[in-house]
C-alpha positions as CSV (number, residue, x, y, z in Angstrom):
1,X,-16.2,14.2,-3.4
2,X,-13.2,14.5,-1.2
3,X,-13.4,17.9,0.5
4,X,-9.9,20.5,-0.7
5,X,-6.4,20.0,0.4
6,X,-5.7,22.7,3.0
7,X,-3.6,25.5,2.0
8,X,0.2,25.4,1.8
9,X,0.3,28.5,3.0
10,X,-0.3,27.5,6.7
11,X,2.8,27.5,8.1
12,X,4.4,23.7,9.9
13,X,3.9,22.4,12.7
14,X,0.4,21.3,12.8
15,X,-1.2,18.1,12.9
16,X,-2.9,16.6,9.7
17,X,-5.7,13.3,8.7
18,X,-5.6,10.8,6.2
19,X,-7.3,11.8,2.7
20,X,-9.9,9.9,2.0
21,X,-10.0,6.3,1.4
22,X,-7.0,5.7,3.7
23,X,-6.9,4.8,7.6
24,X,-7.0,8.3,9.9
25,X,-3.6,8.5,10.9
26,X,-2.3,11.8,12.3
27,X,0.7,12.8,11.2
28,X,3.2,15.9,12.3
29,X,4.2,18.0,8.8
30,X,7.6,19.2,9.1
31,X,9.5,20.3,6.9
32,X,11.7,18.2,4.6
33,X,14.8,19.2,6.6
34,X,13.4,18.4,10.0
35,X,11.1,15.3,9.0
36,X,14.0,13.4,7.1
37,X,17.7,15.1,7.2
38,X,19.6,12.0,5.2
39,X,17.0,12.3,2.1
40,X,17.2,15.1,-0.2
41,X,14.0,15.6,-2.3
42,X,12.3,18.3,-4.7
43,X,11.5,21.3,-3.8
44,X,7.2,21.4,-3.9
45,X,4.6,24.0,-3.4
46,X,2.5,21.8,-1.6
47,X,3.7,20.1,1.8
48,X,6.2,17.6,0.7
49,X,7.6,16.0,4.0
50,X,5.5,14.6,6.9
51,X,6.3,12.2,10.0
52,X,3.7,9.6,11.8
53,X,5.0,8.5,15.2
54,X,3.4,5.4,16.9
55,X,4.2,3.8,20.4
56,X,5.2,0.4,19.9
57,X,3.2,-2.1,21.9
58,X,3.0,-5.9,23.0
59,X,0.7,-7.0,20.0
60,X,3.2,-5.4,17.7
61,X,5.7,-8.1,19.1
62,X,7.2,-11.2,16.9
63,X,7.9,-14.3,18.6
64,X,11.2,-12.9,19.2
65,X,10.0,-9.8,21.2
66,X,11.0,-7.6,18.9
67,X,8.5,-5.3,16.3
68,X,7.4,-7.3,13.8
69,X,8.9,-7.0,10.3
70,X,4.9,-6.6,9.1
71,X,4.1,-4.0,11.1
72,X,7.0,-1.4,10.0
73,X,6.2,-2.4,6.8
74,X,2.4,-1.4,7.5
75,X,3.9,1.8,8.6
76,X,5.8,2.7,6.1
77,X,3.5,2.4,3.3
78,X,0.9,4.0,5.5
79,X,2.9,7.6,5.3
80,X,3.6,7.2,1.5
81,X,-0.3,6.7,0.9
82,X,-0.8,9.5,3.0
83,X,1.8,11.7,1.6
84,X,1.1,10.7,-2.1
85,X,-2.2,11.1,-1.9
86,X,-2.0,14.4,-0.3
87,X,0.3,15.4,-3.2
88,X,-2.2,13.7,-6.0
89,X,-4.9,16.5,-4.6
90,X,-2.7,19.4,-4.3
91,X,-4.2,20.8,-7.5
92,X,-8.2,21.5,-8.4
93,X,-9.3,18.5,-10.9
94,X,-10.5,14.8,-10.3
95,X,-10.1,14.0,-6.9
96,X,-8.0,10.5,-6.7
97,X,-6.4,7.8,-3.7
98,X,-2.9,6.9,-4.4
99,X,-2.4,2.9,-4.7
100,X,0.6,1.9,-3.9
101,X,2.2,-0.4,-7.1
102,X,6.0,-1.3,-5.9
103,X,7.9,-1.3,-3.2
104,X,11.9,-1.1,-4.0
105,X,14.4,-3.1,-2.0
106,X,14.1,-2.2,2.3
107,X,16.7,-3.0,4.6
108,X,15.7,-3.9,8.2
109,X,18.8,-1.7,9.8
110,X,18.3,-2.7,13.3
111,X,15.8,-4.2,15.5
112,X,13.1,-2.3,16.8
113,X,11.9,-3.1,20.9
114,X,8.6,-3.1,21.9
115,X,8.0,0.2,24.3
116,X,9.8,2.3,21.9
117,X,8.6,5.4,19.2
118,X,8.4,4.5,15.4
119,X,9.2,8.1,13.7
120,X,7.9,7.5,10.3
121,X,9.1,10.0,8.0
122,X,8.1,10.3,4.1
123,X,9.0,13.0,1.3
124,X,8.3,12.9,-2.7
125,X,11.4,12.8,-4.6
126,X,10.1,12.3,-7.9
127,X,6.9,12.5,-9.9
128,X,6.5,10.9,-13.4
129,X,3.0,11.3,-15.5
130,X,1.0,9.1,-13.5
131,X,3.3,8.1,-10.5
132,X,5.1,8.9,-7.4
133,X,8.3,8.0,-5.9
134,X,8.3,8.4,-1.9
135,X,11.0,8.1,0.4
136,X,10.3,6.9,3.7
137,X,12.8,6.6,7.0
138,X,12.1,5.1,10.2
139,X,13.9,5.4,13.4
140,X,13.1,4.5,16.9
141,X,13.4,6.6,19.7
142,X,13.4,4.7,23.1
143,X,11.4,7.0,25.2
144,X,13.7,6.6,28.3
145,X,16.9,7.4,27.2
146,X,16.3,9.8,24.4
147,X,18.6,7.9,22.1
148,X,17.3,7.1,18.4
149,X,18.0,5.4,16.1
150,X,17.8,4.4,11.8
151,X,16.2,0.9,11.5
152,X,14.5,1.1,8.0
153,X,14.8,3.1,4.6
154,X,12.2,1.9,2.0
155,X,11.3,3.8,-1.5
156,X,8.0,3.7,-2.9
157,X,6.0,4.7,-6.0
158,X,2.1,5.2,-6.3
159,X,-0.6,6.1,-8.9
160,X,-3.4,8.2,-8.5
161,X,-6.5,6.5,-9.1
162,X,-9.7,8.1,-9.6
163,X,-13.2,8.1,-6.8
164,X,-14.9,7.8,-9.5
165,X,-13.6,4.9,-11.1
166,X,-10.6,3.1,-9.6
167,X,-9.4,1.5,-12.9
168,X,-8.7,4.8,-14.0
169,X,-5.2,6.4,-13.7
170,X,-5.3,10.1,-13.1
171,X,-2.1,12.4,-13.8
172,X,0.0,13.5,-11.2
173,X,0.8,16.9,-10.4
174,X,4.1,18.6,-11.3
175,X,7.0,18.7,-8.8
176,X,9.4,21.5,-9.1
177,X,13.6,20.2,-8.6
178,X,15.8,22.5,-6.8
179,X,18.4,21.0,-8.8
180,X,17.8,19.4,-12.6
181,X,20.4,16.5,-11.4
182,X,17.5,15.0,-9.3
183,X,14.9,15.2,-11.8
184,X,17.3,13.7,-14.1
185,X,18.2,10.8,-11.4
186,X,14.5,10.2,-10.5
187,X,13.4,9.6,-14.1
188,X,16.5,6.8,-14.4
189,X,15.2,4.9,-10.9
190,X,12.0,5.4,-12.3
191,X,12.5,3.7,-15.8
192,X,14.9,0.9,-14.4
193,X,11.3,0.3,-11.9
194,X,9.1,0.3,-14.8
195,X,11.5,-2.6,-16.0
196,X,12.2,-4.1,-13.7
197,X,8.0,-4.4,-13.1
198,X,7.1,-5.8,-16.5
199,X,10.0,-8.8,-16.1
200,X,8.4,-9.5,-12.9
201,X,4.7,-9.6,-14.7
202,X,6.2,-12.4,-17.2
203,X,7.6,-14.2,-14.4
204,X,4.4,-14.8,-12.6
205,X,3.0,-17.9,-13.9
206,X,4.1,-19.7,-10.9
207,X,1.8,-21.5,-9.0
208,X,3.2,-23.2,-5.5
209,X,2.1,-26.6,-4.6
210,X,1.8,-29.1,-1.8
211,X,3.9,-32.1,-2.2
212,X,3.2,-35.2,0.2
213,X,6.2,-36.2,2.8
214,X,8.9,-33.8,1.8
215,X,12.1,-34.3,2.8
216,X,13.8,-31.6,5.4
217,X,15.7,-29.3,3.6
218,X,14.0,-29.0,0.3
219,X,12.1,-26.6,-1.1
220,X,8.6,-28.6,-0.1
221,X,9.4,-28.6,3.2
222,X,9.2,-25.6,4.6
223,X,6.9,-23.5,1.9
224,X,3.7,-22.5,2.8
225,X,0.3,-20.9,2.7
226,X,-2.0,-18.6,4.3
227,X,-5.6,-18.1,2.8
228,X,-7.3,-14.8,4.2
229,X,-10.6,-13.6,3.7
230,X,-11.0,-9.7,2.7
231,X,-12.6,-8.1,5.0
232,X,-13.8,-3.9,5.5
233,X,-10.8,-3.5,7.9
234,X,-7.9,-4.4,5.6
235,X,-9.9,-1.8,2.7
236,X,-9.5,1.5,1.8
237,X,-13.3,2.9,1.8
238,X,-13.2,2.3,-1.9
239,X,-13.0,-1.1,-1.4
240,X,-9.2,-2.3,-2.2
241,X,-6.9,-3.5,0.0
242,X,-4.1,-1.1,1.7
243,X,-0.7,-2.3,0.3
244,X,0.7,-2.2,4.1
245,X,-2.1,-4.7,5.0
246,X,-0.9,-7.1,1.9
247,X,2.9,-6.6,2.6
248,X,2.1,-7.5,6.7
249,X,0.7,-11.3,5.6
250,X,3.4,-11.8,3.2
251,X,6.0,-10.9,5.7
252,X,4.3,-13.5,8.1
253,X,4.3,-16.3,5.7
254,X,7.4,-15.5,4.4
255,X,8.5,-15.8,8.4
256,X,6.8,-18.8,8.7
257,X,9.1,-20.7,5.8
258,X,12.2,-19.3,7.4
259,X,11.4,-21.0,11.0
260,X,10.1,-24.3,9.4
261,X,13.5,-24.2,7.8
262,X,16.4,-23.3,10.2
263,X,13.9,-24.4,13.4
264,X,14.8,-21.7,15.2
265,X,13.7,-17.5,16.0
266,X,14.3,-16.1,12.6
267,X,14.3,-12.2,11.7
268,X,13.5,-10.3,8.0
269,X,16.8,-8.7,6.9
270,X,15.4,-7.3,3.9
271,X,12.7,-7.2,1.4
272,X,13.5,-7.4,-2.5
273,X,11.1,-5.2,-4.5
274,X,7.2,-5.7,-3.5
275,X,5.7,-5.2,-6.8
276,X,1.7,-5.3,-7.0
277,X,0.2,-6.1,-10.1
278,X,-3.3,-6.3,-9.3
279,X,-5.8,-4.5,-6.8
280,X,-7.4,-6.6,-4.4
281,X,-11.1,-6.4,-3.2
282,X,-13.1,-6.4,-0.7
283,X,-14.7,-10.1,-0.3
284,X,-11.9,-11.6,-2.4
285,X,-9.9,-14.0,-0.6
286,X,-6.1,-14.1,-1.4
287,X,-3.9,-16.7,-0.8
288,X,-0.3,-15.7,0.3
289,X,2.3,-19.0,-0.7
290,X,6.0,-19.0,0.2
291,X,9.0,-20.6,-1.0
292,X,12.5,-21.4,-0.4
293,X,14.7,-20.2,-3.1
294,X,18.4,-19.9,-1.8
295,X,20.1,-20.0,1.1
296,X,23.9,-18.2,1.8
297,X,25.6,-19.2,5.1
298,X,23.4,-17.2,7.3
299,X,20.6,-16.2,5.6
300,X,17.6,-17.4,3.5
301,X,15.7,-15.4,0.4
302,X,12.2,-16.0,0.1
303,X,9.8,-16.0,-2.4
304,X,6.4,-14.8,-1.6
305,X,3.2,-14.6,-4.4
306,X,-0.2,-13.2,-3.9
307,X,-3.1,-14.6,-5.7
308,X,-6.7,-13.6,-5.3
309,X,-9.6,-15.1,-6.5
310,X,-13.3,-13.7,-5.9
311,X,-15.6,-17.1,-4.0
312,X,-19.0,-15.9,-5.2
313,X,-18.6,-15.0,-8.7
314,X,-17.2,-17.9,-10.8
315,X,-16.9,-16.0,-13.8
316,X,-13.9,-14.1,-12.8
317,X,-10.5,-15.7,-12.6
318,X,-7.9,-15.9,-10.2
319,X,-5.1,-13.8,-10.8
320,X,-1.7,-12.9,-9.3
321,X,-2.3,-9.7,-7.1
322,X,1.5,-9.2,-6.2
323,X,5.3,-11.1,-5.8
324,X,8.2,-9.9,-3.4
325,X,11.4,-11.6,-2.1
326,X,12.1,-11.4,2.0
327,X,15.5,-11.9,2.9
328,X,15.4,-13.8,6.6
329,X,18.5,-14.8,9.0
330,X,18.6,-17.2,11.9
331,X,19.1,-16.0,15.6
332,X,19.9,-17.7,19.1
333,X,17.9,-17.3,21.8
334,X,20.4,-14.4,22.8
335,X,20.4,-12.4,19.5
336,X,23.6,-13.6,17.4
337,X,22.9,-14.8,13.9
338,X,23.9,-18.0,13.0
339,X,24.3,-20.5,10.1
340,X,21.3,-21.3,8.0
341,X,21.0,-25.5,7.0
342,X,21.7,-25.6,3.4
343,X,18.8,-25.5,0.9
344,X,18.4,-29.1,-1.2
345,X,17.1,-28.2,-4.7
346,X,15.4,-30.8,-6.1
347,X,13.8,-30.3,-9.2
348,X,14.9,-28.0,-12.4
349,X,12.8,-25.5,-11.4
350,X,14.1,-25.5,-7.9
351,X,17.3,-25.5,-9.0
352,X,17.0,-22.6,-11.5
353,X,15.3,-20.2,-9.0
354,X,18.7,-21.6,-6.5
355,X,21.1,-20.0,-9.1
356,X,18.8,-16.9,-9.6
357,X,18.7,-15.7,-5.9
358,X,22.6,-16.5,-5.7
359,X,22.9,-13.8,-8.3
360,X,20.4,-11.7,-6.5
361,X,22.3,-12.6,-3.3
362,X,25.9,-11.6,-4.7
363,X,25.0,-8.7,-6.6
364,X,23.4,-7.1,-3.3
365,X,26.7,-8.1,-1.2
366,X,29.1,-6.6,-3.6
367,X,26.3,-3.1,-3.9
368,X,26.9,-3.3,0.2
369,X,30.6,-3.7,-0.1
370,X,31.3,-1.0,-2.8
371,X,28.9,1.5,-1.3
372,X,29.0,1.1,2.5
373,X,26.9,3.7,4.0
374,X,28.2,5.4,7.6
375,X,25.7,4.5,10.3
376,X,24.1,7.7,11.7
């Protein structure tokens, strides 16, 4: 039984853990002006804001030099389970760990150089029956100049799930608004995710498969695999996998496409919504595949898919444990971006998944051009 969340009444700074079931981090509580200014959330009786701040060193480095896509991503979803979790346990009842389940659209805002601070700030903005919406903003601060600066926003949701029995989804406790406009604009990003979720589920039949001598190019070409064995330091210490460790291999392989492709250093722009339909356990071994799917002048979307499969008992089936497109773009050895070699659809279901991430593609560059944000 996990021991009581401490009392709201303590007043911020002070340093906090990890609930149970999640990797012991400490994290600075602020409040939700200081720990993220640009996002606007709920007022909550319980804590509703925290920061994690992490030196970034040499093993954190892509081949680039820069911090690897993976690792913010790690990052990131490390504060929301913290946060969420904290929130899921704010209340006497069933004590629960929040799992993460999707992942909406993150843009990769600028580079982040090894030797600098990752400020990781999270904050609920919305809470439906059994989920949780988190906002999370990173900036790096280099340590020498003082200057900082906004290189990711990424918006998670989570369900409780229960110590008892992880198949079972708890309730989540109550925020209160400040304003009825956001509970109002929460519950509309949270029914177009729930969509959005269960066109994804239909969708995931796909299975990716070697093909002999591919031509450069094509799809064949430059997809690919990693297979990777589940072991007690990518689980929770219930025995699933952290999302951040799942979204960290999917980033690499979706990496490893993009330079098989254009040949050259390549660097994730973006991530489409992560959506995980499945938990993953400890001894399962997933494989991770990726795929070309379109390519604009200087960029290249990516499809990545999840599948897990458990080696020692046959009776259980392999399933698909989670899906997410990474956005990619090509980079000289001195940093400028340049064009991407066409993609070469070959088949018809090549060719349909083409004209689906052009639409994907065009509907995200019109959604930047009609609603520019200022850089802070």
């Amino acid at each position: 039984m996990a021991p009581p969340p401490p009392s709201p009444s303590m007043a911020p700074p002070r340093l906090i853990h990890s609930a149970p079931g999640l990797p012991d981090t400490c994290a600075l509580q602020q409040p939700p002006a200081a720990a993220a200014a640009s996002m606007s959330g709920p007022d909550v009786e319980t804590p509703s804001a925290i920061q994690i701040c992490r030196i970034m060193r040499p093993d954190d480095a892509n081949v680039a030099g820069n911090v690897h896509g993976g690792t913010i991503l790690k990052m990131i979803e490390e504060a929301g389970a913290i946060i969420s979790t904290r929130h899921c346990n704010s209340q006497n009842g069933e004590r629960c760990v929040a799992a993460l389940a999707r992942v909406e659209r993150t843009d990769f805002l600028s580079p982040m150089c090894i030797g600098e601070v990752a400020h990781v700030s999270a904050e609920i903005t919305y809470t439906s029956k059994h989920s949780v919406e988190v906002q999370v903003n990173v900036l790096s601060e280099n340590i020498l100049t003082g200057a900082k600066k906004l290189t990711n926003k990424a918006t998670l949701w989570y369900v409780p799930l229960s110590l008892k029995n992880v198949d079972k989804v708890l309730e989540v406790p109550p925020v209160v608004y400040s304003r009825q406009e956001q509970e109002e604009e929460g519950r509309k990003r949270y029914e177009a995710q729930k969509l959005e979720r269960m066109e994804t589920k239909w969708r995931n039949g796909d299975i990716v498969q070697p093909v002999l001598n591919p031509e450069p190019n094509t799809v064949s070409y430059s997809q690919s695999s990693l297979i990777h064995l589940v072991g007690p330091s990518d689980c929770t210490l219930h025995g699933f996998v952290h999302g951040g460790v799942t979204m960290k291999l999917m980033d690499e392989v979706a990496g490893i496409v993009a330079a098989r492709h254009c040949k050259t250093n390549i660097v994730t722009a973006s991530v489409d919504a992560i959506n995980f339909h499945d938990k993953i356990r400890k001894g399962f071994v997933i494989t991770i595949s990726g795929r070309m799917t379109f390519t604009s002048n200087k960029s290249m979307e990516i499809e990545v898919l999840v599948d897990a499969d458990h080696v020692v008992d046959s009776s259980q089936k392999r399933y698909r444990a989670a899906s997410a497109f990474f956005t990619y773009v090509s980079l000289s050895p001195e940093g400028r971006s340049l064009p991407v070699p066409q993609l070469v659809p070959e088949t018809e279901d090549e060719k349909k998944r083409f004209e689906e991430g052009k639409g994907r593609y065009l509907q995200m560059k019109a959604k930047r051009q009609g609603h520019a944000e200022p850089q802070p």
